[in-house]
N, C-alpha and C positions, 0 to 999 in steps of 0.2 A: 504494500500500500504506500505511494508515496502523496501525500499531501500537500496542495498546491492552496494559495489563496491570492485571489483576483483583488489585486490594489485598487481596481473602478468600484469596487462595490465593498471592500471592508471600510467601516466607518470605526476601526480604532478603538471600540467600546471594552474590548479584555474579555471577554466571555470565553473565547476558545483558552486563553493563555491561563484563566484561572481555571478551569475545567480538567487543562492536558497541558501543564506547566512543562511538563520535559521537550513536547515537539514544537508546542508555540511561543511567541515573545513579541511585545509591543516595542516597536523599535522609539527610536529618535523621531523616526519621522510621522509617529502617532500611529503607525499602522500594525497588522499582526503580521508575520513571519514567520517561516520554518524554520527552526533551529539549524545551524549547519550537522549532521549525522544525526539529527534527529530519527527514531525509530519506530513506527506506528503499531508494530504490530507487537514489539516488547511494553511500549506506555500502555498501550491496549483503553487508548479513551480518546481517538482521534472521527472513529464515528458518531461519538455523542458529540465532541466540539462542534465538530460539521452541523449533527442533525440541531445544536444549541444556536447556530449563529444567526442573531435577526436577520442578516442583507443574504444569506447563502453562500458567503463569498470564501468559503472552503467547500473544496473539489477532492472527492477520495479516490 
């Protein structure tokens, strides 16, 4: 599973990064992010971030 999230449509809110702290992180530039070696299927809460995120804007 690699986890993608679309900069048009995240609006920075933290929901994924507080949910699946290991694969996501709100950067500098107020947005979420994939951790670099971030790993989906060891965190094992990268489909709830997804199915949690108001704008949709994680892709699993």
């Amino acid at each position: 599973m690699n986890p993608k999230v679309d900069h048009d449509l995240c609006i920075g809110c933290g929901v994924c990064a507080d949910i699946c702290p290991d694969v996501f992180e709100i950067r500098d530039d107020g947005l979420a992010h994939v951790k670099d070696g971030a790993d989906c299927e060891a965190a094992d809460c990268c489909q709830q971030a997804a199915d949690e995120c108001p704008t949709e804007a994680i892709s699993l």
